[in-house]
C-alpha positions as CSV (number, residue, x, y, z in Angstrom):
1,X,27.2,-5.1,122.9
2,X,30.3,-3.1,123.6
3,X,28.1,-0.2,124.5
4,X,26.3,-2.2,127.3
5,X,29.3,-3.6,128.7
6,X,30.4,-0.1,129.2
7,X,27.0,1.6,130.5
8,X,27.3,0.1,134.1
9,X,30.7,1.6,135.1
10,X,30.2,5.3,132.7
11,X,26.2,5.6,134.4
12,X,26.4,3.7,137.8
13,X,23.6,5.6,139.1
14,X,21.4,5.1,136.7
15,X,21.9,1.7,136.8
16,X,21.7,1.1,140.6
17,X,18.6,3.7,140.3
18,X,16.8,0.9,138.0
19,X,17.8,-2.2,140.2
20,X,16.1,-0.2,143.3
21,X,12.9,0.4,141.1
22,X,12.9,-3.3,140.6
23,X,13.2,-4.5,143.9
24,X,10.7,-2.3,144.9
25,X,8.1,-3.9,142.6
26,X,8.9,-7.2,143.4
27,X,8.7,-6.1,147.4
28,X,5.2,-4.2,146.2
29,X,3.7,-7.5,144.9
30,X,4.9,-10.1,147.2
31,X,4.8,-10.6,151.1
32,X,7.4,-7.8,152.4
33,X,5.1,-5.0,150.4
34,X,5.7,-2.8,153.8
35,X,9.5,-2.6,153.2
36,X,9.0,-0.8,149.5
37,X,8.6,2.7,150.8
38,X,11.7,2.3,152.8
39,X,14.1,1.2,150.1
40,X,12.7,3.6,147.5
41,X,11.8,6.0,149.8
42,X,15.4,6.0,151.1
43,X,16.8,5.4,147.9
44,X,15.7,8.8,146.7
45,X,16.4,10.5,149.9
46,X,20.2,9.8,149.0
47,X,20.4,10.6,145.7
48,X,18.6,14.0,147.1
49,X,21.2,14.4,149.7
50,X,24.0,14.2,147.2
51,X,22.5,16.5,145.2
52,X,21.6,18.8,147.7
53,X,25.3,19.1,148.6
54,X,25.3,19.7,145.1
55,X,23.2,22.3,144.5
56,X,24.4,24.3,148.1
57,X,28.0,24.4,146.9
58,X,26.2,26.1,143.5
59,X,24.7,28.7,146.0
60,X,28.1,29.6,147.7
61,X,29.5,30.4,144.4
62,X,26.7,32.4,143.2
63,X,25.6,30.3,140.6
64,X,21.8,29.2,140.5
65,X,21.0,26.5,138.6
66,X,18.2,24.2,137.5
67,X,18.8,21.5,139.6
68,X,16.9,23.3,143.0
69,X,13.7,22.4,141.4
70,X,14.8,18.7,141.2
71,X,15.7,18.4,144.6
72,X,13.1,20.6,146.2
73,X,10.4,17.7,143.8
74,X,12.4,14.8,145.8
75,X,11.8,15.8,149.2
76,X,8.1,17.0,148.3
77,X,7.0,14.0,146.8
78,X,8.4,11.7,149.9
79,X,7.1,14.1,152.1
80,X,3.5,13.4,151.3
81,X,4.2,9.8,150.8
82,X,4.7,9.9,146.9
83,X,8.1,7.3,147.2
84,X,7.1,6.0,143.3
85,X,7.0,9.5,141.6
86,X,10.3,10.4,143.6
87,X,11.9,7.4,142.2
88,X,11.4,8.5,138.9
89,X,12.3,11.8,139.8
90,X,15.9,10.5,140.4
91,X,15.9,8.6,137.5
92,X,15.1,11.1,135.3
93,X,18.1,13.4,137.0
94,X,20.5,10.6,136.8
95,X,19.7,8.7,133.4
96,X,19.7,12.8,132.2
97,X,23.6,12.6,131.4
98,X,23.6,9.3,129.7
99,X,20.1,10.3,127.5
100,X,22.0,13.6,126.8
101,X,25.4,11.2,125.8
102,X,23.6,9.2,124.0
103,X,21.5,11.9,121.8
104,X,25.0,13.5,121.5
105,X,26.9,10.6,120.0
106,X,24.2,10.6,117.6
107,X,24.4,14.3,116.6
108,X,28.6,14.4,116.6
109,X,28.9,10.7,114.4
110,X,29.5,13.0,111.3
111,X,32.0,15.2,113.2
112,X,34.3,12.3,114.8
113,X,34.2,10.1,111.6
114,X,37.0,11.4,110.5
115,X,39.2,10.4,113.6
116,X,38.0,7.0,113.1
117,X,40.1,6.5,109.7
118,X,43.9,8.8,111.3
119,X,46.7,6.4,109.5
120,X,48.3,4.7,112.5
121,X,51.1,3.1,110.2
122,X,53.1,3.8,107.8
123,X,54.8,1.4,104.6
124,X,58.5,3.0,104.7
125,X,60.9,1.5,101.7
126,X,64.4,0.5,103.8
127,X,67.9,0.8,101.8
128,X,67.3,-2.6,100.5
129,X,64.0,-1.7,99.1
130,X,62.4,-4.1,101.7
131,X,58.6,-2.4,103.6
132,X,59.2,-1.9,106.9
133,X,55.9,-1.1,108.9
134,X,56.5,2.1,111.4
135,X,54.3,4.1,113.5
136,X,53.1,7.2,111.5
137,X,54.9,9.4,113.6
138,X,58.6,8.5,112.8
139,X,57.8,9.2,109.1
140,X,60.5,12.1,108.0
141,X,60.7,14.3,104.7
142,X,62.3,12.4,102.1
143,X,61.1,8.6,103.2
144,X,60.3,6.3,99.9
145,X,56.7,4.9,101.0
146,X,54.1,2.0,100.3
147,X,51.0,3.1,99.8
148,X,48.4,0.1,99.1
149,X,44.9,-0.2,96.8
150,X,42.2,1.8,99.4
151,X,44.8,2.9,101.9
152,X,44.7,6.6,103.2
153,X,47.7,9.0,102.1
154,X,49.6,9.3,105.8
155,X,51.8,12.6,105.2
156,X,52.0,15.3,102.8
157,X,54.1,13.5,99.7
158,X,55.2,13.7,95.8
159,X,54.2,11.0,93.5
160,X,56.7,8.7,92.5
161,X,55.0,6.2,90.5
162,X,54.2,7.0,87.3
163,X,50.4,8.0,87.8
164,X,47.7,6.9,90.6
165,X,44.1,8.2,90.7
166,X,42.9,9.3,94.1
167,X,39.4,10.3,96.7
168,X,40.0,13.7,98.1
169,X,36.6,13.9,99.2
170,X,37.6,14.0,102.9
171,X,39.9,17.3,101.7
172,X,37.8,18.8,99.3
173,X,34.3,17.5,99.2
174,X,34.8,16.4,95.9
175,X,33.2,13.3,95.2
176,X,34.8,12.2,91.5
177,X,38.3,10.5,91.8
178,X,41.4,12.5,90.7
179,X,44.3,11.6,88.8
180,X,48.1,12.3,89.5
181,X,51.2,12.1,87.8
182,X,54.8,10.9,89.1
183,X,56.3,14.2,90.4
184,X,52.5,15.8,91.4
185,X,51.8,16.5,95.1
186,X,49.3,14.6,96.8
187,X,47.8,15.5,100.3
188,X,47.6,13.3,103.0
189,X,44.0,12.0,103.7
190,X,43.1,11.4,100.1
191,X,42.5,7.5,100.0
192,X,44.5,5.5,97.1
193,X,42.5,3.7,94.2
194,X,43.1,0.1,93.2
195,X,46.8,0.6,92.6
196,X,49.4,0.6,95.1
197,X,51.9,3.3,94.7
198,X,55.3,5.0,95.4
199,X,55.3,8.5,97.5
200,X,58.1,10.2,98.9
201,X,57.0,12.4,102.1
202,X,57.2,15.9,101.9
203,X,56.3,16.7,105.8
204,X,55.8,14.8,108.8
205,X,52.7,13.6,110.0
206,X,52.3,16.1,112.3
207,X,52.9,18.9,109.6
208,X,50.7,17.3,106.7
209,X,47.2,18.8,106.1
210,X,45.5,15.5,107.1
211,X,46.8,15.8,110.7
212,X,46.2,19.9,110.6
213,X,42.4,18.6,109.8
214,X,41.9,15.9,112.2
215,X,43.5,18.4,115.0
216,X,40.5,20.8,114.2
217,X,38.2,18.0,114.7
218,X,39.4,16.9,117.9
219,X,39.3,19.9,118.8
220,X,35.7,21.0,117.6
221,X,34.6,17.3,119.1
222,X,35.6,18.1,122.6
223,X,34.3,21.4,123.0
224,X,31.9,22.8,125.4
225,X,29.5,25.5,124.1
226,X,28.6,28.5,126.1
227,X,25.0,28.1,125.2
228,X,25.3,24.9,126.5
229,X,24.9,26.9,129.8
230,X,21.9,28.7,128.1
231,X,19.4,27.1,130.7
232,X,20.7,29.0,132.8
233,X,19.9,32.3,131.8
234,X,16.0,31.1,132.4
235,X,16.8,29.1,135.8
236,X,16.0,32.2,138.0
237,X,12.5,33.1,136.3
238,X,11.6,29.7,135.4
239,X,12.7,28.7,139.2
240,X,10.8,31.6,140.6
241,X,7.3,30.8,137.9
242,X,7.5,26.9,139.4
243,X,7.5,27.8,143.3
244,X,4.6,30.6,142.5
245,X,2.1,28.1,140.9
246,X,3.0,25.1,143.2
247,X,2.6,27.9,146.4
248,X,-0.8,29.2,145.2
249,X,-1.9,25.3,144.3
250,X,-1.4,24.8,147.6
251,X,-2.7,27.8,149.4
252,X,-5.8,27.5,147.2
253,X,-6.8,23.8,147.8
254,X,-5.3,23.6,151.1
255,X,-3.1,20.6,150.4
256,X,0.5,20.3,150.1
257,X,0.2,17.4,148.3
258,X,-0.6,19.6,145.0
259,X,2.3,21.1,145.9
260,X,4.6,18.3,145.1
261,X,2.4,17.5,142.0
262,X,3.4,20.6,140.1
263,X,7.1,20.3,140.9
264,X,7.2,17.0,139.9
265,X,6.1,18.6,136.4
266,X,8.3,21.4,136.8
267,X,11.6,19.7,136.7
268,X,13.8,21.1,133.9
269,X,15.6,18.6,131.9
270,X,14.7,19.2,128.4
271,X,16.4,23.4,129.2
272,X,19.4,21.2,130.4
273,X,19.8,18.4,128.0
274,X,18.3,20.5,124.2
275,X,21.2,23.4,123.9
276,X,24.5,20.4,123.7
277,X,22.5,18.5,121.7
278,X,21.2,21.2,119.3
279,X,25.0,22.5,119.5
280,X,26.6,19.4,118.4
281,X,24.4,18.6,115.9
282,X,25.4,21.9,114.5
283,X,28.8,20.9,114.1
284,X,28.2,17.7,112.8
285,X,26.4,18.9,110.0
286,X,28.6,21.6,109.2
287,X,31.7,18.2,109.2
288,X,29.8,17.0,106.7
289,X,29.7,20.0,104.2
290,X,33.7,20.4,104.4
291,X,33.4,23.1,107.5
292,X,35.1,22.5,110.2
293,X,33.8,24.9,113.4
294,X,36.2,24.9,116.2
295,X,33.9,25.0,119.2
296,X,30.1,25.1,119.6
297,X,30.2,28.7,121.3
298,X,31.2,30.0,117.4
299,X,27.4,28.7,116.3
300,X,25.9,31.0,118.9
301,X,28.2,34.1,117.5
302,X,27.3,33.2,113.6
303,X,23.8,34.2,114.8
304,X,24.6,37.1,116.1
305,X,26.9,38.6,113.1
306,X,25.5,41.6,111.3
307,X,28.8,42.5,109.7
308,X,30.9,40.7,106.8
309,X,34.4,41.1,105.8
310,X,36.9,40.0,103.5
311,X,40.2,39.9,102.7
312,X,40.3,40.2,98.7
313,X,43.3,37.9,97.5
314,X,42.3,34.6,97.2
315,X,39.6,34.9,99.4
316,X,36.8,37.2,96.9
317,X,39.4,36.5,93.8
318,X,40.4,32.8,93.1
319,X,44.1,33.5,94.3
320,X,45.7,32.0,91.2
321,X,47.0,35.2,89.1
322,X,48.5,35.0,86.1
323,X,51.2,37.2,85.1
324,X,49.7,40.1,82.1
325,X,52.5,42.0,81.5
326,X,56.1,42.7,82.0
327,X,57.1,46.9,81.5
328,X,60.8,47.8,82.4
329,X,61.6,51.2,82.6
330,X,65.2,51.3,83.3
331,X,67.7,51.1,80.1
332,X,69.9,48.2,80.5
333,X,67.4,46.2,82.3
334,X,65.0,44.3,80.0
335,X,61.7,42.7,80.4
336,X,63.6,39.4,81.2
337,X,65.9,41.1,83.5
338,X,63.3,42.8,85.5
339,X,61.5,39.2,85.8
340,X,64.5,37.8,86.9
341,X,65.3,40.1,90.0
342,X,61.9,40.4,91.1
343,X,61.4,36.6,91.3
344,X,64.6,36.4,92.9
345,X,63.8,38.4,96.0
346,X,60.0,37.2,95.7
347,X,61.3,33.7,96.7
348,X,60.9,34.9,100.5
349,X,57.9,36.2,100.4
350,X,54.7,34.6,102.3
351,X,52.3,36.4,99.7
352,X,50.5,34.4,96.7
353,X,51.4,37.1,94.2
354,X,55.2,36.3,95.3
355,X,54.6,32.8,94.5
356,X,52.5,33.7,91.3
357,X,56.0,35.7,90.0
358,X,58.3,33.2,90.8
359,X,56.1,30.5,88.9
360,X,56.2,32.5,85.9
361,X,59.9,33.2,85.9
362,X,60.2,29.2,86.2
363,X,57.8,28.9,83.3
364,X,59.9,30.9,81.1
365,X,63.1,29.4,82.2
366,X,64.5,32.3,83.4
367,X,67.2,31.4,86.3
368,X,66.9,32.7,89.8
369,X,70.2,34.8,90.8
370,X,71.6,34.0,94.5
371,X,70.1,36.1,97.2
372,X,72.5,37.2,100.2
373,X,69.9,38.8,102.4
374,X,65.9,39.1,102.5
375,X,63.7,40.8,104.4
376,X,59.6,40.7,104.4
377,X,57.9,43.9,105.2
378,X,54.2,43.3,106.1
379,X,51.6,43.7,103.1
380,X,54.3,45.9,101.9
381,X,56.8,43.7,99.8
382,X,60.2,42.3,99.9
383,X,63.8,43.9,99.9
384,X,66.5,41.7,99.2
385,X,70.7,42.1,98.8
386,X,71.8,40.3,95.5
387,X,75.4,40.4,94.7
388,X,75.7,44.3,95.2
389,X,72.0,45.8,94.4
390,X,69.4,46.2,96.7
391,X,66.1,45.1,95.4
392,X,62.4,45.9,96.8
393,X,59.6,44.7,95.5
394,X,56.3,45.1,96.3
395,X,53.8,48.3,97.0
396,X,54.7,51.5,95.0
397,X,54.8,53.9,98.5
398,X,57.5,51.0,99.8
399,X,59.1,50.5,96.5
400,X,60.0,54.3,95.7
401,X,58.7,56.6,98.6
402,X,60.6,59.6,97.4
403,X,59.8,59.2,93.9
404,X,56.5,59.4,91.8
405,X,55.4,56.1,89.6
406,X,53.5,56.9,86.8
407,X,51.0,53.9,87.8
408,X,49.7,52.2,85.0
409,X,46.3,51.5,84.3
410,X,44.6,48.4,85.8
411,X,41.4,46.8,84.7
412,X,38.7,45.1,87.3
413,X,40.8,42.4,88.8
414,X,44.7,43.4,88.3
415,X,47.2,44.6,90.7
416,X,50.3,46.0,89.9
417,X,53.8,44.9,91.8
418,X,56.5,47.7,91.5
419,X,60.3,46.5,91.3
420,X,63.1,49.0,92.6
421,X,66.4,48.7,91.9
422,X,69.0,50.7,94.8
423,X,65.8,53.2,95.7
424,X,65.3,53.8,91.6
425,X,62.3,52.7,90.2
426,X,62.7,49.8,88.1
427,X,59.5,49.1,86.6
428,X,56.2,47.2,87.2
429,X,54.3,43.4,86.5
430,X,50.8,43.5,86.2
431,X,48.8,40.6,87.4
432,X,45.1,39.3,87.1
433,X,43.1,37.9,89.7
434,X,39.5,36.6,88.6
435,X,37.2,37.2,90.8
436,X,35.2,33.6,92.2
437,X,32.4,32.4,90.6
438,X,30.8,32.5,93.4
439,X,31.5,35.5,95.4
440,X,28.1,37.5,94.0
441,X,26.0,34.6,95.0
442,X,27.7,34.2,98.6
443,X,27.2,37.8,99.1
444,X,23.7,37.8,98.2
445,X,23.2,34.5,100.8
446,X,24.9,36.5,103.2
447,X,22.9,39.3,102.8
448,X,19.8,37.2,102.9
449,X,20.6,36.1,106.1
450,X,20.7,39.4,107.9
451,X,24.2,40.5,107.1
452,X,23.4,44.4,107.4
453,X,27.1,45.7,106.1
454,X,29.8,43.9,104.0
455,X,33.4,45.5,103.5
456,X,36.3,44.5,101.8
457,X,40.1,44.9,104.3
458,X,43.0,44.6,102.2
459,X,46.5,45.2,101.3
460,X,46.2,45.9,98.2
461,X,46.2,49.0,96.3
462,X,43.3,51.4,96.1
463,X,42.2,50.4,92.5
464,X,41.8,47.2,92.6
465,X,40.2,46.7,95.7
466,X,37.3,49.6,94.6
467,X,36.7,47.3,91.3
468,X,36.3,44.2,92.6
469,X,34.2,45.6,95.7
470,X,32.3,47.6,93.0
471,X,31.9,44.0,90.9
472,X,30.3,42.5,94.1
473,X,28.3,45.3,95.6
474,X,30.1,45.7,98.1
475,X,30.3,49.6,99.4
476,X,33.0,49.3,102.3
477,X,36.6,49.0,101.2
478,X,39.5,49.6,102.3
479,X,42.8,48.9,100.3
480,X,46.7,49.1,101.7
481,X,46.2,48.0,105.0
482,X,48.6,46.1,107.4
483,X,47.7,43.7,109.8
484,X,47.1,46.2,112.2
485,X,45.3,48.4,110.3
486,X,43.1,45.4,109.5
487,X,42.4,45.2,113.2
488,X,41.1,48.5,113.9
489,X,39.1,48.5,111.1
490,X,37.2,45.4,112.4
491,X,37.3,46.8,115.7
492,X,35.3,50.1,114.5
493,X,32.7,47.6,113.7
494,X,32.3,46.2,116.9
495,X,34.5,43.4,116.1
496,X,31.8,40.7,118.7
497,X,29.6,41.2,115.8
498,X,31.8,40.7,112.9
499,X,32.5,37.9,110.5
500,X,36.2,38.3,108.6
501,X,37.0,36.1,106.1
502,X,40.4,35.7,104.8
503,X,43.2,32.9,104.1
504,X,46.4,34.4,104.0
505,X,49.3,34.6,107.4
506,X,48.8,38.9,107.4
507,X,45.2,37.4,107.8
508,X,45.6,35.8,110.9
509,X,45.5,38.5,113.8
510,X,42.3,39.8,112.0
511,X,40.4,36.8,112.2
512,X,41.9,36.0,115.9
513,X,40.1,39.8,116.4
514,X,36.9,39.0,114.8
515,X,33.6,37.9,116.4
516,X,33.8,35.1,114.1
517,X,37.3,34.7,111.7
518,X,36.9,31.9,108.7
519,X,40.0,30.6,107.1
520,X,39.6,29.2,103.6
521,X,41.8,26.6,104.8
522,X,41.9,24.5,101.2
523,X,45.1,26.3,100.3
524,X,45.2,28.8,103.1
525,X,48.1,29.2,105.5
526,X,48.6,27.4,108.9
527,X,48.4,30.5,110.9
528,X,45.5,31.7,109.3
529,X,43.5,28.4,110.0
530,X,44.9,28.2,113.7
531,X,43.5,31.8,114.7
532,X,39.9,31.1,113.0
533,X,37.3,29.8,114.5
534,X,35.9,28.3,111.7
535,X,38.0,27.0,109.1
536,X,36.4,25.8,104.9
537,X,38.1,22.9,103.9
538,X,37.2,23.4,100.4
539,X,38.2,26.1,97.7
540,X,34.6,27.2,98.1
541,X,33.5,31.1,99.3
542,X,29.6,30.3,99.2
543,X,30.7,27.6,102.2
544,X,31.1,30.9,104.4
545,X,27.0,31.7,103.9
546,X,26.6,27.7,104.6
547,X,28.6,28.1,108.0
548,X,26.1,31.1,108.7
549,X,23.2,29.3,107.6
550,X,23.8,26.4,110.1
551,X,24.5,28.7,113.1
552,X,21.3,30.7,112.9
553,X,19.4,27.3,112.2
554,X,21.4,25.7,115.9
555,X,21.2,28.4,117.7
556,X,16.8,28.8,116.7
557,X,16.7,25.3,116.9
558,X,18.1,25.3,120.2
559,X,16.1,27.8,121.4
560,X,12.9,26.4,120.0
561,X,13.8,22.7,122.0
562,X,14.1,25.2,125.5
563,X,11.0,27.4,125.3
564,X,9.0,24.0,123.8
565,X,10.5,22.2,127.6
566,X,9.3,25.8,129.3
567,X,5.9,26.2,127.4
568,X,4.9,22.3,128.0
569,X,6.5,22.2,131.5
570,X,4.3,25.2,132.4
571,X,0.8,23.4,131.0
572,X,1.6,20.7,133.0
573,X,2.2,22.6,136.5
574,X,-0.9,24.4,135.4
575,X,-3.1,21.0,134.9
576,X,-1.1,19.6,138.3
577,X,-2.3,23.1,140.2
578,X,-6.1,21.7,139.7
579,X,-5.5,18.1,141.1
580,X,-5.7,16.4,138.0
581,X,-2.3,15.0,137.5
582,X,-1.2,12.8,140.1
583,X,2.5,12.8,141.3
584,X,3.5,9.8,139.4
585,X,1.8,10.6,136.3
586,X,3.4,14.0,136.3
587,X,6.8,11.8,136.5
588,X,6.1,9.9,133.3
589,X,4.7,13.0,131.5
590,X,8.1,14.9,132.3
591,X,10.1,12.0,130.7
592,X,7.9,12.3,127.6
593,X,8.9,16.0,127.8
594,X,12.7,15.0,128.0
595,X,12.5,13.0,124.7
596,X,10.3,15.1,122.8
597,X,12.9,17.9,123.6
598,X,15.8,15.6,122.7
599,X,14.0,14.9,119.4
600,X,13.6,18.4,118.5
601,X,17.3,19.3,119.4
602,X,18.2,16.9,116.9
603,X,16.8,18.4,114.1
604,X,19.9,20.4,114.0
605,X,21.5,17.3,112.5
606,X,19.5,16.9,109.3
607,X,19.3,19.6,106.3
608,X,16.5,22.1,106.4
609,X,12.9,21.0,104.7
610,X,12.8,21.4,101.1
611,X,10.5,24.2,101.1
612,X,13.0,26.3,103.8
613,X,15.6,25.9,100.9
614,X,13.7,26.7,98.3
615,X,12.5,30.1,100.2
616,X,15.8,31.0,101.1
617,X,17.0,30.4,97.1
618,X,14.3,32.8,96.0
619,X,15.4,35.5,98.0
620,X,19.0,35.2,97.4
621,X,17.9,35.2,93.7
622,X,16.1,38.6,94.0
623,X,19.0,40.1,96.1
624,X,21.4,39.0,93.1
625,X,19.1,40.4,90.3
626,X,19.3,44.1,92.3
């Protein structure tokens, strides 16, 4: 009901267009039958005008667009007296933004359901343990808060009840419920079971993951596709093909009246209205597998891809290393000690291995030591001042550059950190990375799908990065790089036709450079997920060959909607050209044409058929068994 309160004041045209139609039936069949032709006659002669105006200032500024056709069918069809089929003409150009609306809202309802459940309040404990409702935003780190049976998590918090059991299906995709201890970090977004429960806020609202998701949303929802403007591209020929047959219909039979018949039939509205449709079904499909695509021009570059890279920590390997071994090399410094310093300066270091070596020094109960100065050096390391030693850790060539390390031997999957102690080599941890579970399939999908090359781009060393591209069949790599070196190596590939995938900050200006950049935003950093235009919302690689999937499907979905508008547009100017559709007719046929074009748009919504799916698994089967 709230919808048709609404439709008058959003689609006024469309609505006055219907009252006209009306009165000019109930003028056809009673006594003042004369004064129809006038009102809808004149009716349609305004709505021309205006988009006459329209359409002329689209001239000036070089820009030729569909909507000639429409006008030029206006003015023909009252011309020879054909006031009913004009009518519907105008109808069908103004009722085209609310069909297109409509169809739209239907194809985005996945995308924008999120937005719908945004905490707006918050339950904040006071000093005298009393729950005091406040807006979400004036939640700060370190509030005590409320958080009911089936209420949404609001910010980023620690658990301080002594256990709850949460949905992080909106985070993850994962459908069971979760359970949590007092102490354990919950995100915001996950929705509370039947118990209510004690959080303390880590982050504001505006810095907690929930918020960093529904901003993606917004901003995928209120996007504008390029392709949108796809109908475009065909405007001139299509134009051009329309005047031709109405011309020679003319010329042949001598009246202009077939004229007007066949661009009645040749207005375009289904190339207008299928590409946003097609596009933001697309998206809302993708919403509903945990992707998250920024704006609806990406889809059109996924099809278009033929290259694949990735970053190799946590994006090919599962990014959760465990510490192997421990080898000191200086006397006076044990194993302990060497763990000790490195975690120490690793503290202030963006990268997961730092993160992986401070955890295991805090597993073992080894103490950090008091760090005066740090300083991170790109994909190189850390160097850091404690008490009176300076300490790097990181790459060999940044930890000793003067000296030679006798580099250990690593198996597929480790990586070696190198400690210095005051430009002396102080010895080396060895970690292991497993490489996903999934990564062989994904790159089989990917490859399935037309990816011609894949290549791995990272900082680590040479080694590693060979075994696990050799593990995956993959034959480009390329280990030690910076940021920058990152960058020109995508930009060899011509970098419009590249897909990066990575999930780390040194990740961002490569996936800013890409054609398409993904984030594995699940545990990924902000930056990384803020230069992407596509960002997986769950720990999942074989989401990337999903996000590919749905783009070529749009983007030939979206085609198919315009050349099926075209191909039927151009039998009916065809069957108009031989006098055997009448003006009015052709009217109602081209509304038929709007909603069978709508309807095949939509398609992009749903999954593929069963037996598209079952093709596609076949093949990636075969690729995987190679």
């Amino acid at each position: 009901m709230r919808w048709l309160r609404r439709f008058p004041l959003q689609y006024p045209w469309v609505v006055a267009t219907a009252l006209v139609g009306i009165a000019g039936l109930l003028l056809y069949v009673g006594p003042w039958r004369d004064l129809t032709p006038w009102l809808v006659g004149g009716f349609a002669a305004l709505v021309g005008l205006l988009e006459g105006v329209r359409m002329v200032k689209s001239l000036l500024a070089r820009h030729i667009g569909l909507d000639v056709l429409a006008v030029t069918a206006i003015f023909a069809t009252l011309a020879v007296g054909e006031y009913w089929a004009s009518i519907i003409i105008v109808l069908m150009l103004t009722g085209g933004e609310a069909l297109e609306d409509a169809a739209a809202h239907r194809a985005k309802r996945q995308l924008t359901s999120l937005l719908d459940n945004v905490p707006q309040v918050a339950h904040r404990l006071d000093d005298r343990g009393r729950i005091v409702d406040v807006p979400i935003g004036d939640v700060a780190p370190g509030d005590r808060l409320v958080v009911r049976p089936g209420e949404i998590i609001p910010v980023d918090a620690l658990i301080d009840s002594l256990r709850g059991t949460f949905d992080e299906s909106s985070l993850t995709g994962e459908s069971l419920p979760v359970e949590k201890e007092q102490g354990d970090t919950i995100l915001s977004g996950a929705t509370n079971g039947q118990h209510a429960i004690d959080v303390v806020a880590l982050r504001a609202a505006k810095d907690s993951e929930y918020q960093a998701i529904v901003s993606l949303v917004e901003q995928a929802a209120s996007s504008k596709a390029p392709l949108v403007r796809l109908a475009d591209r065909y405007a001139v020929p299509f134009t051009a093909l329309s005047y031709l047959i109405a011309g020679l219909a003319w010329w042949v039979s001598g009246d202009p009246v077939r004229f007007a018949e066949v661009l009645v039939v040749a207005t375009p509205c289904p190339l207008l209205i299928a590409a946003p449709v097609a596009f933001m079904g697309g998206m809302s499909r993708a919403a509903t597998k945990g992707i998250v695509i920024k704006d609806a021009g990406t889809l059109e570059r996924l099809s278009a891809v033929t290259v694949a890279g990735f970053d190799k920590t946590g994006t090919l390997t599962r990014g959760a290393p465990e510490v192997v071994t421990i080898t000191s090399v200086t006397t006076g410094l044990s194993d302990e000690d060497l763990l000790q310093v490195a975690a120490s300066a690793e503290q202030y270091s963006t990268h997961v291995l730092a993160n992986t070596i401070v955890d295991a020094a805090n597993r073992q109960g080894v103490d950090l030591l008091e760090v005066d100065h740090a300083t991170e050096v790109d994909t190189d390391g850390v160097r850091a001042t404690i008490g009176n030693q300076v300490v790097t850790v990181g790459k060999a060539r940044f930890v000793s550059p003067d000296c030679a390390i006798d580099t250990p031997r690593l198996r597929p999957g480790e990586t070696a950190v190198y400690i210095g102690v005051d430009g002396a080599y102080a010895g080396h941890i060895i970690l292991r990375d497993r490489i996903r579970d999934d990564a062989e399939t994904t790159i089989a999908r990917l490859i399935a799908a037309g990816i011609r090359r894949t290549l791995v781009v990272s900082g680590d060393n040479h080694q590693t990065v060979a075994d696990v591209a050799e593990a995956l069949g993959i034959t480009e790599k390329y280990a030690e790089c910076l940021p920058s070196d990152k960058v020109d190596i995508i930009s060899r590939h011509d970098a419009s036709r590249v897909l990066m995938v990575g999930d780390g900050v040194n990740d961002a200006p490569v996936l800013a450079a890409a054609g398409v950049g993904v984030a594995m935003g699940a545990r990924g950093s902000t930056a990384a997920s803020e230069s992407a235009d596509v960002v997986i919302l769950e720990d999942r690689l074989e989401k990337v060959a999903d996000a590919l999937d749905i783009g070529q499907r749009t983007v030939s979905i979206a085609l198919q909607s315009i050349w099926l508008g075209i191909i039927i547009s151009v039998g009916l100017m065809l069957v108009a050209a031989w006098g055997f559709l009448p003006a009015i007719f052709g009217a109602l046929a081209q509304e038929a044409v709007d909603l069978i074009a709508i309807l095949g748009a939509l398609r992009a919504v749903r999954e593929p058929h069963s037996a598209e799916r079952v093709a596609k698994r076949a093949q990636v089967a075969t690729l995987s068994n190679q």
